[in-house]
C-alpha positions as a Markdown table, in Angstrom:
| # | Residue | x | y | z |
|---|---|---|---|---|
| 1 | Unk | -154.3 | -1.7 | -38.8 |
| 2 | Unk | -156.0 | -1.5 | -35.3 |
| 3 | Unk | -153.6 | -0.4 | -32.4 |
| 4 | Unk | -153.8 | -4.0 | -30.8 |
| 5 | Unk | -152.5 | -6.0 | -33.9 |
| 6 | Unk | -150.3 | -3.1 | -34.6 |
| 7 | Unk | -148.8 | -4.0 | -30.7 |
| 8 | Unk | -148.6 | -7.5 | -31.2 |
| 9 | Unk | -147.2 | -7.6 | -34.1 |
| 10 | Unk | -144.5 | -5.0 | -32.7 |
| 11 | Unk | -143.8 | -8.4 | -30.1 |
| 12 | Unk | -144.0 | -10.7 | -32.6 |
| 13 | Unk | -144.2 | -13.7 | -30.9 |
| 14 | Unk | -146.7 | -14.0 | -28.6 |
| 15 | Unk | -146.4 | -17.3 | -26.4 |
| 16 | Unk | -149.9 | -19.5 | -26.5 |
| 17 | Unk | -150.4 | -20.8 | -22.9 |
| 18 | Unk | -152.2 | -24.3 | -23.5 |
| 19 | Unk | -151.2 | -26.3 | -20.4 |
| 20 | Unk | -151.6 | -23.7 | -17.2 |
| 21 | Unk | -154.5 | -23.6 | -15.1 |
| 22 | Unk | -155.9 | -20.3 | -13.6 |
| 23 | Unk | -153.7 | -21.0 | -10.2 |
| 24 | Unk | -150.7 | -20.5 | -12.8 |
| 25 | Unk | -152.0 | -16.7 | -13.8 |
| 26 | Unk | -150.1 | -14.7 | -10.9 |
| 27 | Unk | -146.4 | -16.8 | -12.0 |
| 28 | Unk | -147.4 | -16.1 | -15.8 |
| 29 | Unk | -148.0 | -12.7 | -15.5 |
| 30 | Unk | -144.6 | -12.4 | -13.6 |
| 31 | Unk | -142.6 | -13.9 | -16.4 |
| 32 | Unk | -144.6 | -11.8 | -19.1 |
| 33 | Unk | -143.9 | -8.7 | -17.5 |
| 34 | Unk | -139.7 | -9.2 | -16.3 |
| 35 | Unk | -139.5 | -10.4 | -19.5 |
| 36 | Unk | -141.0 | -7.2 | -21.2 |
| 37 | Unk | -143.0 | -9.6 | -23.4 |
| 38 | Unk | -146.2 | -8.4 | -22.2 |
| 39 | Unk | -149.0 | -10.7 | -24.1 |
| 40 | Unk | -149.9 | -14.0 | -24.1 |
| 41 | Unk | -152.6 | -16.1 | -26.4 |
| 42 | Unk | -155.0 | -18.4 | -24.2 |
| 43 | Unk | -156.3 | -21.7 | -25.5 |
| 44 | Unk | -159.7 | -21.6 | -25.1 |
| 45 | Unk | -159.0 | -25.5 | -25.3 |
| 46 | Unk | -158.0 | -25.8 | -21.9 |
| 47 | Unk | -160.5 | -26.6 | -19.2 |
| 48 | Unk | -159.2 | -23.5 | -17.4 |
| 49 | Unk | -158.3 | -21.6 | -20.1 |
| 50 | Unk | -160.8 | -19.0 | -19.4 |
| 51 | Unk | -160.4 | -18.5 | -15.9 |
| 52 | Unk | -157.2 | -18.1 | -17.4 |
| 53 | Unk | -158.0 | -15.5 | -19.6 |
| 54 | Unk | -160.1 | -13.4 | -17.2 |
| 55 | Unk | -157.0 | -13.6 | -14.6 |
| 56 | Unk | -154.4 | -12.1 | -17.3 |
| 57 | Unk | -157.2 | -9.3 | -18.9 |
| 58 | Unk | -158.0 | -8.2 | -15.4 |
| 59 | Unk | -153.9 | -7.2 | -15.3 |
| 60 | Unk | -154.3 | -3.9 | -16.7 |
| 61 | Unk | -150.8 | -4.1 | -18.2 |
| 62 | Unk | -150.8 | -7.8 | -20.1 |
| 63 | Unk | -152.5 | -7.8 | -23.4 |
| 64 | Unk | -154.2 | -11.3 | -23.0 |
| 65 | Unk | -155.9 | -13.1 | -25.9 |
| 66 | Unk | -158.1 | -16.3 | -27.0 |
| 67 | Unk | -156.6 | -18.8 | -28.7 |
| 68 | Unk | -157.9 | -22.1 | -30.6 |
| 69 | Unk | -161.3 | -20.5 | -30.3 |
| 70 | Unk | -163.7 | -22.8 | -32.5 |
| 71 | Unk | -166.9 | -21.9 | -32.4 |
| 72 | Unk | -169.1 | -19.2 | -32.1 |
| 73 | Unk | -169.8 | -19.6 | -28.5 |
| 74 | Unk | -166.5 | -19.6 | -27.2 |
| 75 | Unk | -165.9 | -16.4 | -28.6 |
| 76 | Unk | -168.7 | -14.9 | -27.0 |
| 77 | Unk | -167.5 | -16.0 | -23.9 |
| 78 | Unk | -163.9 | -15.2 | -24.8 |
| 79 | Unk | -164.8 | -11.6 | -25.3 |
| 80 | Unk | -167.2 | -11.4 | -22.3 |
| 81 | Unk | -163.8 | -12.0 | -20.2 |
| 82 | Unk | -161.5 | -9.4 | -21.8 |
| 83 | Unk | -160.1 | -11.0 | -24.9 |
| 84 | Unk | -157.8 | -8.1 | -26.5 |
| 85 | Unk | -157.9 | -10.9 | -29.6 |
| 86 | Unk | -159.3 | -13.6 | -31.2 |
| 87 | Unk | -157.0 | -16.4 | -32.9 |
| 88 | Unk | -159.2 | -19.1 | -34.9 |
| 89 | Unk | -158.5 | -21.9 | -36.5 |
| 90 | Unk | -161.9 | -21.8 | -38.3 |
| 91 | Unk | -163.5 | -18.9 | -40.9 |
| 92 | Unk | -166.6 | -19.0 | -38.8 |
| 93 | Unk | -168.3 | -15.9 | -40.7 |
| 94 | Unk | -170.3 | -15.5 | -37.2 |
| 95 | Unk | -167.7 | -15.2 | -35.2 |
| 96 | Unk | -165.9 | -12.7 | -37.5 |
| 97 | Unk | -168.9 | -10.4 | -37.4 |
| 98 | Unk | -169.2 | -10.5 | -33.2 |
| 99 | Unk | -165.5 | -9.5 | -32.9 |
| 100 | Unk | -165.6 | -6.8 | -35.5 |
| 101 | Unk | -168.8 | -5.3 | -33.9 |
| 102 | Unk | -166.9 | -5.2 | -30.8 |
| 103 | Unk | -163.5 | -3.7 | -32.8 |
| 104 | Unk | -161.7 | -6.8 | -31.8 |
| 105 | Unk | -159.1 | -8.1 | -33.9 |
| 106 | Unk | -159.6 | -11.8 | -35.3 |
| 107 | Unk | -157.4 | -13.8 | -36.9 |
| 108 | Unk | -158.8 | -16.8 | -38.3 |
| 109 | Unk | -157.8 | -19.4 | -41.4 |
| 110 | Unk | -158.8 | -19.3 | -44.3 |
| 111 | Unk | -157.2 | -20.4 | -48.4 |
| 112 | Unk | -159.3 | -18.3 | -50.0 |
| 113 | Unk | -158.3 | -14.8 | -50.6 |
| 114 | Unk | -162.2 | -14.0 | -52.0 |
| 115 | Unk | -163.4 | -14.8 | -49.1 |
| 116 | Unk | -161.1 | -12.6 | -46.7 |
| 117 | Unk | -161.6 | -9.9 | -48.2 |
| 118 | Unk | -165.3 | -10.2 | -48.0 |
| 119 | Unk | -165.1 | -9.3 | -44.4 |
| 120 | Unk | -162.3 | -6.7 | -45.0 |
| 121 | Unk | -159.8 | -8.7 | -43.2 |
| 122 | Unk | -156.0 | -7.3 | -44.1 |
| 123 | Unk | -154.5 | -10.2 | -41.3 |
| 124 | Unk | -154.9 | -13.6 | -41.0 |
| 125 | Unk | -154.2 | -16.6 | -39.4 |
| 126 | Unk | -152.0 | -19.6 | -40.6 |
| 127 | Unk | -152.3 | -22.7 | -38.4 |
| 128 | Unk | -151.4 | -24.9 | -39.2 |
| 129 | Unk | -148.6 | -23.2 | -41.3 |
| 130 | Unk | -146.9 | -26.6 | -42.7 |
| 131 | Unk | -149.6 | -28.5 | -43.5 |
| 132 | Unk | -151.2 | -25.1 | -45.4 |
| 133 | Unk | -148.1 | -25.0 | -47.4 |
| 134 | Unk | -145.8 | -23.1 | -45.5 |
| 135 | Unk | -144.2 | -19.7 | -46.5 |
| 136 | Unk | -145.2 | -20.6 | -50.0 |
| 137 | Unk | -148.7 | -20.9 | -49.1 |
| 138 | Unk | -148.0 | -17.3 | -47.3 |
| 139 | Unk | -146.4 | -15.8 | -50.6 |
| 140 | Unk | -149.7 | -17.0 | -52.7 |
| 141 | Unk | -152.3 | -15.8 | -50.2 |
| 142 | Unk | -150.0 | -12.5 | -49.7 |
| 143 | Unk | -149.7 | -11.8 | -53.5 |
| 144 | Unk | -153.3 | -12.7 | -54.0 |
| 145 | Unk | -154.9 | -10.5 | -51.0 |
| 146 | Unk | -152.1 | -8.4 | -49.8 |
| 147 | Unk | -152.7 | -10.1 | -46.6 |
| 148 | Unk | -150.3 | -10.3 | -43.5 |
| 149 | Unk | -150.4 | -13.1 | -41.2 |
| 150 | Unk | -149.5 | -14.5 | -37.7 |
| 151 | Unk | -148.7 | -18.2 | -38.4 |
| 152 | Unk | -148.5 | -21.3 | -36.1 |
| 153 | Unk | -148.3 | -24.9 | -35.3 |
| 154 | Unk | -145.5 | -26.7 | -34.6 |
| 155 | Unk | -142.9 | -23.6 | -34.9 |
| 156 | Unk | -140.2 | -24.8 | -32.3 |
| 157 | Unk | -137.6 | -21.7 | -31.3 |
| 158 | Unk | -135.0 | -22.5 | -33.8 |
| 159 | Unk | -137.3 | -21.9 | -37.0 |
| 160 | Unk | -138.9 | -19.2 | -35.4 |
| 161 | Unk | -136.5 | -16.9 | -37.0 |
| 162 | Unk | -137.0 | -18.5 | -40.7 |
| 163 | Unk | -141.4 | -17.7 | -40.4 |
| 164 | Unk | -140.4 | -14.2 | -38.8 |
| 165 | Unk | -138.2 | -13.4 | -41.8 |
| 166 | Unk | -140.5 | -13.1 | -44.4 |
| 167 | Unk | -141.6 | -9.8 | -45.0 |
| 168 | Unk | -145.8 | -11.2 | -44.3 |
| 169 | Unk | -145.0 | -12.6 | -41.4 |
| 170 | Unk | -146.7 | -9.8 | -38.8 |
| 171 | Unk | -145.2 | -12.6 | -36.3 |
| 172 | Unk | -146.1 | -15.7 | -34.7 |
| 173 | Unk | -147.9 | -17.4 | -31.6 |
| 174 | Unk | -146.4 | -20.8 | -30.3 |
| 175 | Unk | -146.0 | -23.1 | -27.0 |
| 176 | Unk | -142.1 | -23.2 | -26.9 |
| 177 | Unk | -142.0 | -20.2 | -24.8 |
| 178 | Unk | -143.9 | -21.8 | -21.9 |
| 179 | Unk | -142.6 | -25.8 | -22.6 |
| 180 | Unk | -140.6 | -25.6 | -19.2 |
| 181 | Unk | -144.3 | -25.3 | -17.4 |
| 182 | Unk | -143.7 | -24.5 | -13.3 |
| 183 | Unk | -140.0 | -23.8 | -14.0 |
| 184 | Unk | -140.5 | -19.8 | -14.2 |
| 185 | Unk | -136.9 | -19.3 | -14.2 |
| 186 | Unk | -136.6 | -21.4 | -17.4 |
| 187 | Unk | -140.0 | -19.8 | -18.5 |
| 188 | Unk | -138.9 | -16.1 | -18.0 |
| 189 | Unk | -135.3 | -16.7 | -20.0 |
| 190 | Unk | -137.5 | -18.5 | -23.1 |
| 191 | Unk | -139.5 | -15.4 | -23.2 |
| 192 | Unk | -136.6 | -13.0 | -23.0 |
| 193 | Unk | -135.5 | -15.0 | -25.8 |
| 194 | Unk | -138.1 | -14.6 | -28.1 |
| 195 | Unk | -138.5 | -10.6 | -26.3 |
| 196 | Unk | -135.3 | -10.3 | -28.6 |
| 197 | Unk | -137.7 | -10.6 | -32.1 |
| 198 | Unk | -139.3 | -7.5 | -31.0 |
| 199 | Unk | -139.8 | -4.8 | -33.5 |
| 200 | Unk | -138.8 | -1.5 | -32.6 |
């Protein structure tokens, strides 16, 4: 395992930022570093996301990803402004191949163990994890592939716990961190909060 999903998955859950415009990167990288969680996951969704993105990489000390990266292009770009990451919600063989020729960790979606393991992939995505089946679908993909995953979608903070419990859970990547948006107070005591998962 590469050091960079080796340190996320030491925070194990890593708050996706899917509503803040770049004007918001100074406050966010405030809250992620009082609150010693120290990573964040970018939606590449948002029309600011990668200004976003650049802001956060260009910290130094904030390991800043791409999020909800869909195609091919956006990863280039993704990567071109300091992506430490790549989450997918696609198995976009192109894409997979740019981030491993750059020795970025990706983590896209896929049900097919066959086809994982094609690319040599050991972790994976799950989003989104209910409607893929949930921990069971985890357990069958796990004991097929010997796969470890970061799931998502829809995890609020009080089942966090439940997903982070299963032993292929690496961890997790949600919004419930950041729902109190401009209210950094709020914001910095949510990540604490989930700072309390960490793996020592």
């Amino acid at each position: 395992m590469d050091k960079t999903t080796q340190t996320l998955a030491q925070i194990r859950c890593i708050p996706m930022a899917k509503a803040y415009t770049k004007d918001a990167g100074p406050e966010l990288a405030k809250a992620l570093r009082s609150s010693g969680v120290g990573a964040v996951n970018v939606s590449m969704q948002h029309p600011e996301g990668l200004q976003l993105l650049r802001y956060l990489a260009m910290q130094g000390d904030i390991l800043a990803g791409a999020g909800n990266v869909q195609t091919y292009e956006q990863a280039v770009q993704a990567l071109d402004n300091g992506a430490a990451f790549i989450f997918s919600p696609c198995f976009d063989e192109q894409m997979i191949g740019l981030c491993q020729s750059r020795s970025i960790p990706i983590f896209p979606v896929t049900t097919q163990a066959s086809l994982a393991k094609q690319f040599n992939l050991e972790v994976l995505g799950c989003f989104p994890v209910e409607e893929l089946g949930g921990l069971a679908f985890v357990d069958r993909m796990a004991q097929e592939g010997n796969f470890s995953f970061f799931v998502a979608g829809h995890i609020e903070e009080a089942t966090t716990e439940s997903y982070l419990s299963n032993p292929h859970v690496l961890g997790m990547t949600g919004s419930w961190m950041l729902r109190d948006g401009q209210d950094w107070e709020k914001v910095t005591q949510a990540l604490k909060r989930a700072r309390a998962y960490t793996q020592s």
